[in-house]
GUDO-799655 format. One record per residue (C-alpha): residue in one letter; residue number from 1; x, y, z. Coordinates in nm, 3 decimals. Layout:
% residues N
REC code pos      c1      c2      c3
REC    A NUM       X       Y       Z
...
***
This chain:
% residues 494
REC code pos      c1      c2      c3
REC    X   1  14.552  -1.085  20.735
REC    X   2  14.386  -0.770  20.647
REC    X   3  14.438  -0.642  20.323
REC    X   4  14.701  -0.380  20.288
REC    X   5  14.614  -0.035  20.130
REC    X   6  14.794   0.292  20.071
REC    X   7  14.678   0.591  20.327
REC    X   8  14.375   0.748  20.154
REC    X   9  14.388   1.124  20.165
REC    X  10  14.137   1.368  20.323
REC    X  11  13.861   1.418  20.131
REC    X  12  13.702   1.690  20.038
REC    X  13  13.312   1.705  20.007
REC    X  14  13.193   1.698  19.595
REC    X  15  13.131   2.060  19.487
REC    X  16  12.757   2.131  19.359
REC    X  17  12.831   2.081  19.002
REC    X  18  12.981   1.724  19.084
REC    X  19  12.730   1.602  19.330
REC    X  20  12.440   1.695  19.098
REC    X  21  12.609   1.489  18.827
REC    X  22  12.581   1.134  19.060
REC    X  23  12.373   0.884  18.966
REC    X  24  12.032   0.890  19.213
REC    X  25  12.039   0.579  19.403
REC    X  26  12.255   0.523  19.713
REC    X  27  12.458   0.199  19.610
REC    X  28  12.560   0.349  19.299
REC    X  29  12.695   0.708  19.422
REC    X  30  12.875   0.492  19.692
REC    X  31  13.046   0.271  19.475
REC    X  32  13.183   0.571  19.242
REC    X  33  13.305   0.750  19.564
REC    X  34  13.485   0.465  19.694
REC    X  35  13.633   0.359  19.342
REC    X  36  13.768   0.740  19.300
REC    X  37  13.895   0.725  19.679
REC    X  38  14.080   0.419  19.562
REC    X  39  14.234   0.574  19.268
REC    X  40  14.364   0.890  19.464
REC    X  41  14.481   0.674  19.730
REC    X  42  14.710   0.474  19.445
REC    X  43  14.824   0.792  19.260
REC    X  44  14.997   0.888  19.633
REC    X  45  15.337   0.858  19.720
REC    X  46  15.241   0.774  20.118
REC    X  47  15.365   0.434  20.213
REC    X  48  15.108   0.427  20.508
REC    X  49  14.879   0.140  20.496
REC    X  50  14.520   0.068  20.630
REC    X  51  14.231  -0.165  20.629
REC    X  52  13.993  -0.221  20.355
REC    X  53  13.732  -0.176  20.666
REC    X  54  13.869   0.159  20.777
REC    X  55  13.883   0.283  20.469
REC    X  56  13.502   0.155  20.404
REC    X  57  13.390   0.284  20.679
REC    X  58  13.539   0.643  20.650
REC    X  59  13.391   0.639  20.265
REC    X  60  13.070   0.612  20.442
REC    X  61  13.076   0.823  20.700
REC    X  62  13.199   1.120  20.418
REC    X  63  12.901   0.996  20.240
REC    X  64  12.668   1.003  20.485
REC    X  65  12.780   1.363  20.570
REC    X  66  12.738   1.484  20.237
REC    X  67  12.341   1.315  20.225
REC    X  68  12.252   1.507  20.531
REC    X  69  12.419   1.837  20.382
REC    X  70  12.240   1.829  20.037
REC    X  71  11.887   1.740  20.258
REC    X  72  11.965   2.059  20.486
REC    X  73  12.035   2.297  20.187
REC    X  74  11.675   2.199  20.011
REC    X  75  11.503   2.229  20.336
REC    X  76  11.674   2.583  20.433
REC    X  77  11.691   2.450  20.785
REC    X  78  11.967   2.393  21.011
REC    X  79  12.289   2.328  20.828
REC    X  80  12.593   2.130  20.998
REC    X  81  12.815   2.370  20.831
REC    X  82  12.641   2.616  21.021
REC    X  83  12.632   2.433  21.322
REC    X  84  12.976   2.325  21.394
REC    X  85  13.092   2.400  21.755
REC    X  86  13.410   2.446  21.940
REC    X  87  13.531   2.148  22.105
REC    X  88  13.557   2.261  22.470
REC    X  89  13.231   2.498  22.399
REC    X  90  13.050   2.131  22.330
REC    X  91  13.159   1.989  22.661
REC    X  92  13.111   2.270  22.800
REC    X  93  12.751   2.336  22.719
REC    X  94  12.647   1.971  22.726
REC    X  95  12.713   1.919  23.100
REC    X  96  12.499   1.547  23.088
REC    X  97  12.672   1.439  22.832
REC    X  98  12.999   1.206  22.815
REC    X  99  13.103   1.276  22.457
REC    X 100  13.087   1.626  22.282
REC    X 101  12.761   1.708  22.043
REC    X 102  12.760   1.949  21.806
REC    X 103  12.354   2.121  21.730
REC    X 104  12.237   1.843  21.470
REC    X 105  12.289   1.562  21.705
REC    X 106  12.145   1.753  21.989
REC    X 107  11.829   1.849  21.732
REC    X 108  11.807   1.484  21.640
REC    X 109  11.831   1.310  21.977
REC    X 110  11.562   1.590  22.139
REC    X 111  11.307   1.514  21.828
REC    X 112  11.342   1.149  21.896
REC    X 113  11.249   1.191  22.226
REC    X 114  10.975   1.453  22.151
REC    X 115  10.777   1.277  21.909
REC    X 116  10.531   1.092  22.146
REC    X 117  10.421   1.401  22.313
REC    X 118  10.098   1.583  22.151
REC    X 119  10.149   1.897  22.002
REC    X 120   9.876   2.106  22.178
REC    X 121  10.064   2.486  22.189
REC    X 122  10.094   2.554  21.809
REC    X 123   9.946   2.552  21.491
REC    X 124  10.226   2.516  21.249
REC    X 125  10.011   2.708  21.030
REC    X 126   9.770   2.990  20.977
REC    X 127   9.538   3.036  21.262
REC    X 128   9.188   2.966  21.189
REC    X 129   9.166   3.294  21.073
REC    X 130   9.079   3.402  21.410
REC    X 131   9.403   3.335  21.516
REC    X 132   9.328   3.211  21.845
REC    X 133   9.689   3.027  21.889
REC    X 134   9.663   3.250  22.287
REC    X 135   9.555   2.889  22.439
REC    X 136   9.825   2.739  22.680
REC    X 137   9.826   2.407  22.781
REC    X 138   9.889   2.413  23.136
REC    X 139   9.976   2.065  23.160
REC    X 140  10.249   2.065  22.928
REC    X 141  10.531   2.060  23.187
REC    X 142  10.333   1.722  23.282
REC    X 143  10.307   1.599  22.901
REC    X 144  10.694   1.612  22.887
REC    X 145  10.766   1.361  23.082
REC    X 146  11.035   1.141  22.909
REC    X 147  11.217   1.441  22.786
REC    X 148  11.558   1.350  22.977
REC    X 149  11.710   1.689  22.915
REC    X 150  11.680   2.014  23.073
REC    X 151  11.723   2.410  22.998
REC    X 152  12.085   2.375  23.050
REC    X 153  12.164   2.061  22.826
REC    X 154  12.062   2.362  22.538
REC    X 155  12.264   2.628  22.681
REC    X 156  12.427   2.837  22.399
REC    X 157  12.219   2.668  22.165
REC    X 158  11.876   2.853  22.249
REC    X 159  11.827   3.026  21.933
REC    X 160  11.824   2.677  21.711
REC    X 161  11.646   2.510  21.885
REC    X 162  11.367   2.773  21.916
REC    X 163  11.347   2.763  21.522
REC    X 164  11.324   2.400  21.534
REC    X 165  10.997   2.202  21.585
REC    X 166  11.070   1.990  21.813
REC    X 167  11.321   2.213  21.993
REC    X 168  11.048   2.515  22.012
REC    X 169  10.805   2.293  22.161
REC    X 170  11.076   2.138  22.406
REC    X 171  11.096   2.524  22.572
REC    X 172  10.773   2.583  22.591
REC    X 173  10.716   2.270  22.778
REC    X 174  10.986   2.359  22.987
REC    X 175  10.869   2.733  23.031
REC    X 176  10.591   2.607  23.165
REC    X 177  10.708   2.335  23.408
REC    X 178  10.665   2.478  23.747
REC    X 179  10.958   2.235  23.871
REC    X 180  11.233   2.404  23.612
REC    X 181  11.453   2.694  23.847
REC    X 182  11.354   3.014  23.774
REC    X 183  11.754   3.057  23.743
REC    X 184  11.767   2.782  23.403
REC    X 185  11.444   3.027  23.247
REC    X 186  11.627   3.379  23.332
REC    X 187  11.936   3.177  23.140
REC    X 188  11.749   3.062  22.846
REC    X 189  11.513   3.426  22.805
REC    X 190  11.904   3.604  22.804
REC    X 191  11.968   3.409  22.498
REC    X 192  11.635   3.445  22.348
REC    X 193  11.608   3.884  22.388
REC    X 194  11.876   3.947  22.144
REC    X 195  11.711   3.703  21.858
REC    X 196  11.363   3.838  21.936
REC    X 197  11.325   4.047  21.649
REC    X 198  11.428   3.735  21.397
REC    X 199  11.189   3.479  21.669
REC    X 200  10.887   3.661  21.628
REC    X 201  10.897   3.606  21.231
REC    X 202  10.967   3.252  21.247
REC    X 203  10.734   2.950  21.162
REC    X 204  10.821   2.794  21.525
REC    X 205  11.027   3.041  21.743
REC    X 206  10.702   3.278  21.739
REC    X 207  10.550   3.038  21.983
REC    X 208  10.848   3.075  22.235
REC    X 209  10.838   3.460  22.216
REC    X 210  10.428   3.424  22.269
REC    X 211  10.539   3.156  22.586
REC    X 212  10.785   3.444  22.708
REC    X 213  10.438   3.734  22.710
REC    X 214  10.222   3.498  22.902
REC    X 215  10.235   3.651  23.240
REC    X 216  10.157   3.274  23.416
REC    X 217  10.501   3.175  23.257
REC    X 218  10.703   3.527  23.151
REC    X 219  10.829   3.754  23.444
REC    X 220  10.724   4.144  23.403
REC    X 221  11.044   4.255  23.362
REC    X 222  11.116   4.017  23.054
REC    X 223  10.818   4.094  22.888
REC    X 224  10.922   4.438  22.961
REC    X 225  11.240   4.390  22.760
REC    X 226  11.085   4.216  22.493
REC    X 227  10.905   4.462  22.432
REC    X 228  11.113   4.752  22.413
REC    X 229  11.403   4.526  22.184
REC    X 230  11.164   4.345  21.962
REC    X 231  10.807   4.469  21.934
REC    X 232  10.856   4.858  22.024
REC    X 233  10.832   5.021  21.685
REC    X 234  10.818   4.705  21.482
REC    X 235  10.440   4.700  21.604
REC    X 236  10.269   4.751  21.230
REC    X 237  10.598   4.521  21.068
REC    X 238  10.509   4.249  21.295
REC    X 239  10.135   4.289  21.251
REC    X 240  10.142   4.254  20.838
REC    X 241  10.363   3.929  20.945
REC    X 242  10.217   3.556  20.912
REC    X 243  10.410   3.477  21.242
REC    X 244  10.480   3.820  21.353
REC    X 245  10.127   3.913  21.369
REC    X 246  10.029   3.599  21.609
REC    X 247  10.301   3.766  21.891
REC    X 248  10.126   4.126  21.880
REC    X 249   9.816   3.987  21.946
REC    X 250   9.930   3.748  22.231
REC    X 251  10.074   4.060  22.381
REC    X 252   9.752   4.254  22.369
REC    X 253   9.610   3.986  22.494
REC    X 254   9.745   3.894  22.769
REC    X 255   9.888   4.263  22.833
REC    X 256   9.673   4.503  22.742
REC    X 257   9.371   4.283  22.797
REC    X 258   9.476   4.215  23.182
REC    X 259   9.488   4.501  23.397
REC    X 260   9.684   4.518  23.678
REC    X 261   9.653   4.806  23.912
REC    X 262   9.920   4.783  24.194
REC    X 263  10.188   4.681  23.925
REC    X 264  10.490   4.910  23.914
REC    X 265  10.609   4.744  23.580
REC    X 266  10.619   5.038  23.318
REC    X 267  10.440   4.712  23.076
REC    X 268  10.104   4.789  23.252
REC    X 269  10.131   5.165  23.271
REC    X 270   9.842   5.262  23.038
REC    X 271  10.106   5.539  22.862
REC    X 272  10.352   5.293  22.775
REC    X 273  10.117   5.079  22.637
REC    X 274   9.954   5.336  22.455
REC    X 275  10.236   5.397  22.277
REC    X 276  10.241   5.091  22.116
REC    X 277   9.900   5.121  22.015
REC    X 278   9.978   5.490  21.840
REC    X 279  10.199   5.306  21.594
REC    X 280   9.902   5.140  21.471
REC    X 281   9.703   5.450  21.372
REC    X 282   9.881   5.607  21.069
REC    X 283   9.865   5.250  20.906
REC    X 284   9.506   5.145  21.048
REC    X 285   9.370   5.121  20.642
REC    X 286   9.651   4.899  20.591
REC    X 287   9.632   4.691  20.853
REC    X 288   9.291   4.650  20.852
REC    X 289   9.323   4.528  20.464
REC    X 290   9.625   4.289  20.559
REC    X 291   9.529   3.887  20.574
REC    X 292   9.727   3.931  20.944
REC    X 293   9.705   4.272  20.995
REC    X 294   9.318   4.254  21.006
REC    X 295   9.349   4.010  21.335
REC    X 296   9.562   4.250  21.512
REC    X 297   9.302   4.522  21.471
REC    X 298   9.033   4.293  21.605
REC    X 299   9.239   4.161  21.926
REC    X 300   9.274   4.574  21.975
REC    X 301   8.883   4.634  21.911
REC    X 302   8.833   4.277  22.141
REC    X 303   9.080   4.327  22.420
REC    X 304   9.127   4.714  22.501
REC    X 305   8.958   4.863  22.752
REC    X 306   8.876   5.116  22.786
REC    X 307   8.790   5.120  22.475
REC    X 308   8.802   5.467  22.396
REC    X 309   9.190   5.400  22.420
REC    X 310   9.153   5.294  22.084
REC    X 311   8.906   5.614  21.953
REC    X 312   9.183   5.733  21.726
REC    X 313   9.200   5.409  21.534
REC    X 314   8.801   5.343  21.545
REC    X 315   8.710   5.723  21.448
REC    X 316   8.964   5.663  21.145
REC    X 317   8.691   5.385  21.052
REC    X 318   8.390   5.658  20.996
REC    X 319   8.255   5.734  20.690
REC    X 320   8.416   5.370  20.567
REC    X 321   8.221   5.146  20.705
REC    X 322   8.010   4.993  20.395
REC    X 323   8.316   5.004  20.204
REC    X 324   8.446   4.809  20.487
REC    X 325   8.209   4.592  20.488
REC    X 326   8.251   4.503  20.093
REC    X 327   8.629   4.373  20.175
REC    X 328   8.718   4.047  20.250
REC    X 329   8.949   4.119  20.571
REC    X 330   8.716   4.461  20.658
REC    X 331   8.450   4.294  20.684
REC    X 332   8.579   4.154  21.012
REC    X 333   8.672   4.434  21.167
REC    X 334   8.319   4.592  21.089
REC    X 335   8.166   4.297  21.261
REC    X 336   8.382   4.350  21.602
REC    X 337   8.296   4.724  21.623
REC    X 338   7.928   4.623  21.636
REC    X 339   8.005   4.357  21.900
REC    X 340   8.235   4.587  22.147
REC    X 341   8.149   4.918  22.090
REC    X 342   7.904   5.147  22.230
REC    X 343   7.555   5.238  22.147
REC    X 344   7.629   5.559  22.005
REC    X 345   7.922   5.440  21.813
REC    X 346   7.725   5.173  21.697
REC    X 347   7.415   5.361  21.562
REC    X 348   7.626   5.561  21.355
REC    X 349   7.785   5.239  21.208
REC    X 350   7.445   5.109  21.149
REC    X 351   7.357   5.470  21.004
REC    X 352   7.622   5.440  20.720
REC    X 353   7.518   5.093  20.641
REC    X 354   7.147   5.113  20.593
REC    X 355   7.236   5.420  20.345
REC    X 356   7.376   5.108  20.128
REC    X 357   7.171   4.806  20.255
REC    X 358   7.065   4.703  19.885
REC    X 359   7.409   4.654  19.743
REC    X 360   7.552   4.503  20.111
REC    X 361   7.333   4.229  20.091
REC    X 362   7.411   4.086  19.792
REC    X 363   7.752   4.098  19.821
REC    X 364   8.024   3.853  19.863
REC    X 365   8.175   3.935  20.205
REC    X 366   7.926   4.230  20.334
REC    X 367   7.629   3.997  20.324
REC    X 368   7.764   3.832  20.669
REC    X 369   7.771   4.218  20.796
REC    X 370   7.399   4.254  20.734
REC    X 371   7.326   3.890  20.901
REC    X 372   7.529   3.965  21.174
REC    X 373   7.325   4.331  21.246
REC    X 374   6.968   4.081  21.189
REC    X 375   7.137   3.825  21.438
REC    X 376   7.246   4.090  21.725
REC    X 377   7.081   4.336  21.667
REC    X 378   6.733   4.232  21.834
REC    X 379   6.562   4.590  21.820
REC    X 380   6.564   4.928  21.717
REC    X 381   6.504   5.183  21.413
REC    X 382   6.797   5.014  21.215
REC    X 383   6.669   4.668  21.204
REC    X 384   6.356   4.763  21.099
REC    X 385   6.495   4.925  20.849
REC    X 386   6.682   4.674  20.724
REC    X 387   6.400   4.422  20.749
REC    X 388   6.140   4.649  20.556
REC    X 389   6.392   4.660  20.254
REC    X 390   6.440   4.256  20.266
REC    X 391   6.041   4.249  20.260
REC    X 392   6.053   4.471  19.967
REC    X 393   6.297   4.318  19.704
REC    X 394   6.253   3.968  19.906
REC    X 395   6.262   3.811  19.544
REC    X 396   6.557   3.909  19.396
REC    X 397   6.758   3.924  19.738
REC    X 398   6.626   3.544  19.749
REC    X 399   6.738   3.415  19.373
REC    X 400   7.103   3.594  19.446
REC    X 401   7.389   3.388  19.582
REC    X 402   7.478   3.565  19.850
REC    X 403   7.140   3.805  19.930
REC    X 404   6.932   3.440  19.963
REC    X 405   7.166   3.374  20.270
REC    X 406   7.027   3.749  20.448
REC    X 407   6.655   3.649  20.389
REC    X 408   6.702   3.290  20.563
REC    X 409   6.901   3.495  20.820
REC    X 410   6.559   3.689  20.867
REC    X 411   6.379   3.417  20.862
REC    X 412   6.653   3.225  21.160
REC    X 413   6.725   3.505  21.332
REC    X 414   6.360   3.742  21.351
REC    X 415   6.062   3.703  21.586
REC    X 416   5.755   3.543  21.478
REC    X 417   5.614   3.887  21.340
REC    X 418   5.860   3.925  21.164
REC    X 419   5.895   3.638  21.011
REC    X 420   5.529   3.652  20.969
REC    X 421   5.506   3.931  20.771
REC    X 422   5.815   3.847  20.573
REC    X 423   5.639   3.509  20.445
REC    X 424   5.321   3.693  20.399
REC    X 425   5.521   3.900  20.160
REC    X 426   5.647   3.596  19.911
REC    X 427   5.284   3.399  19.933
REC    X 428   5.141   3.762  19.832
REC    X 429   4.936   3.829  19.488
REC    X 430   4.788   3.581  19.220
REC    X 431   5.141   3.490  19.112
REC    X 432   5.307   3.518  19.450
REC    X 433   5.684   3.511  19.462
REC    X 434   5.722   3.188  19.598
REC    X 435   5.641   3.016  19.325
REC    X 436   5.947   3.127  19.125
REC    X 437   6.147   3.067  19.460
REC    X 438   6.046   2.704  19.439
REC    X 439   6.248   2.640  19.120
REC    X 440   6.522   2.894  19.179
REC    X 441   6.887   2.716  19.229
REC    X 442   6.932   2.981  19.534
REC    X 443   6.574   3.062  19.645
REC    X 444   6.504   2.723  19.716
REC    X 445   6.689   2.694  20.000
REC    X 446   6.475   2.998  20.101
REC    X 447   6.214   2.805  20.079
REC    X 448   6.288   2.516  20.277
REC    X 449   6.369   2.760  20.571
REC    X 450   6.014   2.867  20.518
REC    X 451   5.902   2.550  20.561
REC    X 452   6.049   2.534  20.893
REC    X 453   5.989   2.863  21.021
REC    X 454   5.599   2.901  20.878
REC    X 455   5.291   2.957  21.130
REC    X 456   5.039   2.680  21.101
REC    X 457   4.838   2.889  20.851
REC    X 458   5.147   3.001  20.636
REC    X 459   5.261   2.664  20.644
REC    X 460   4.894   2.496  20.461
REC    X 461   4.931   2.790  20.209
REC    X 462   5.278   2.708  20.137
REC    X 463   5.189   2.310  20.097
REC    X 464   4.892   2.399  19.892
REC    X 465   5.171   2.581  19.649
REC    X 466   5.351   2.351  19.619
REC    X 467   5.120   2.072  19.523
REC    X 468   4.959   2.348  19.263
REC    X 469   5.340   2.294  19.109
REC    X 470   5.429   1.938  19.191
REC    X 471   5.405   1.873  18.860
REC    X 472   5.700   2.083  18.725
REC    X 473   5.883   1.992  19.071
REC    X 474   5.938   1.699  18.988
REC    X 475   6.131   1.759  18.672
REC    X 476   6.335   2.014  18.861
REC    X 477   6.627   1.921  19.055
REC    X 478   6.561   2.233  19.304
REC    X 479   6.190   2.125  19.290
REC    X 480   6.276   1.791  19.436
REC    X 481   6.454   1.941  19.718
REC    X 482   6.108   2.114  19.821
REC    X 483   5.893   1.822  19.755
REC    X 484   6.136   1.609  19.995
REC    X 485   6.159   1.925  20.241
REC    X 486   5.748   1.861  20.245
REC    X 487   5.759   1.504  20.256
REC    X 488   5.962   1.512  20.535
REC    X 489   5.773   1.747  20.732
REC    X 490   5.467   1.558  20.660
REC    X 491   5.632   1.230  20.791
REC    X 492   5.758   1.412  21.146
REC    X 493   5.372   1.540  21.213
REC    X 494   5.230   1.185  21.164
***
């Protein structure tokens, strides 16, 4: 006979205050739950009885709910507060289904069956600082297969899931599954435009948004009216944004960078699309000093063409380029305009940096400037300019951090004359310069490059210098390095 209890009221989940106060571990919170259920249920004047196992198991399932509330407060995710639905609104939007589901069930049973298919579409963090997060995987339709549900199942729950890992990568697969009707991704895009703005800041609903812009999986029209709702004058908020940033370069990208003549999609008109580019230009410095705002610059500088659509934002660049150059993020940008611009444009780049080529190379970020003009820059007044003053101050620029890394550039990147005369210039004079370099903790490395890159005769001078100092090598730890660099020369001739 079961045992007979009094009709335990509702109860009411702990407030903060109280629920901080419980003891940590699980048995113990339980047991002081169910022992203060007990004593409200005696203190009532309803004659109703129950069993000790109904009354168990609704302790535990109040429990339970309270667990998964505190866990979705600390992780500022999905709450079930949040997430309760209607009744009929749960039947109806979970067609498949044979018992309503509010959002956290849905979440839990799509993860579950998500979680043994690679994650190839996002980062879920900072790009590589090239931010190269445009790569589809064109299979992923295929990858999903044990995903039992479809676009519909998520009906009126679009948004949530979007901002959910697993959910965000569910759409995308299903985006791109050529078998989906076109009807189910016009349904969920509807329910995705009016959350744009809040999608394109988010850790995961910024890949969905980027999904929507592809032109393989978005229609022109959509991408139309993403634009206009979310991106069309948010352009520089978006581009000073972690996520943000990633969606303004996926639309350049695959917008701006992909021409299509005989479209009659305003998107592709060159005006419209200029006029999201002229938000950028009273906020160029800005952007181009921004950790994200930098990449959207360079996808501009990479991607636009013309490229004298851009000449307002590049000609805002003159005059700063070695200051440029100096900055951490700038120095990027600098680097691109050499790559993609014209000759002319170029040259006077190159102008405004050999004015300063002393300090740039031995600084912290401009030094990669000056190694990337020695590196792609294979001729012309300007690297010889640049190479004469590396010959000139070759010993200092090669015992400083960052100006040793130009000289081995010179001595990776230049022809054999000029390496030639570069080497000539450190094994020059009765105390020639390489003989400090040996025992430097930067121009060392210098030296081993020369090692490498020496002519047959600059190569037996250099040995004979180095046995001249073998002594004092060896109680060097820089020396050793040399002496091994040698040795090991020495053992690939034999």
């Amino acid at each position: 006979m079961p045992v007979q209890m009094q009709m335990m009221p509702q109860l009411s989940p702990l407030p903060p205050s109280a629920a901080a106060s419980q003891p940590a571990t699980t048995g113990t919170r339980y047991l002081d739950l169910r022992q203060s259920a007990a004593s409200n249920a005696t203190g009532s004047g309803n004659n109703t009885v129950i069993s000790k196992s109904a009354v168990d198991e609704r302790l535990n399932n109040q429990y339970h709910g309270m667990e998964e509330q505190n866990i979705n407060r600390a992780s500022n995710r999905i709450s079930p507060t949040n997430l309760n639905v209607n009744i009929a609104d749960q039947k109806a939007h979970s067609p498949n289904s044979t018992s309503p589901k509010n959002k956290v069930t849905m979440l839990e049973e799509l993860r579950a069956q998500m979680k043994h298919i690679p994650n190839t579409n996002e980062r879920g963090g900072r790009r590589d600082r090239g931010h190269n997060n445009s790569q589809s995987n064109n299979n992923a339709g295929s990858n999903a297969v044990g995903v039992l549900w479809g676009l519909e199942d998520i009906k009126g729950y679009v948004f949530d899931f979007a901002k959910d890992q697993y959910g965000s990568r569910f759409i995308q697969f299903k985006l791109e599954d050529s078998s989906v009707p076109s009807g189910a991704k016009q349904g969920l895009f509807e329910e995705v435009l009016p959350h744009a703005k809040v999608l394109c800041k988010d850790v995961f609903g910024n890949y969905v948004v980027q999904k929507l812009l592809d032109p393989r999986v978005g229609t022109a029209p959509q991408q139309l009216d993403l634009c206009d709702n979310a991106i069309k004058g948010n352009v520089v908020d978006l581009s000073m944004h972690m996520y943000g940033c990633r969606v303004v370069q996926k639309l350049v990208e695959q917008i701006f960078g992909n021409t299509k003549p005989n479209s009659t999609s305003r998107l592709y008109n060159p005006n419209y699309q200029d006029s999201l580019l002229s938000e950028l230009i009273n906020n160029v410095s800005e952007c181009v000093k921004d950790q994200n705002g930098n990449h959207v610059i360079q996808k501009c500088i990479e991607q636009v063409r013309p490229i004298s659509r851009i000449a307002a934002i590049l000609d805002s660049f003159n005059g700063r380029y070695a200051s440029m150059a100096k900055h951490p993020y700038g120095c990027r940008v600098v680097q691109r305009v050499l790559e993609n611009c014209d000759q002319e444009r170029v040259g006077n780049v190159l102008n405004e940096l050999i004015n300063e080529i002393s300090q740039l190379t031995s600084d912290q970020y401009a030094n990669y400037v000056v190694q990337h003009v020695i590196e792609h820059q294979q001729q012309g007044s300007h690297r010889r300019a640049l190479l004469k003053v590396v010959t000139d101050n070759v010993l200092s620029f090669s015992q400083h951090k960052f100006g040793s890394n130009v000289v081995e550039a010179c001595l990776k990147y230049g022809t054999g004359a000029e390496r030639e005369a570069l080497i000539e210039g450190m094994l020059r004079g009765q105390s020639p310069a390489l003989g400090t370099m040996m025992k430097d903790p930067y121009a060392n490395y210098v030296v081993q490059k020369v090692i490498d890159k020496s002519s047959k005769s600059q190569y037996e001078k250099v040995v004979q210098l180095v046995q001249e100092n073998e002594s004092s090598l060896k109680r060097l730890t820089y020396g050793k390095h040399i002496l091994n660099k040698i040795k090991q020369q020495q053992n690939a001739h034999n």
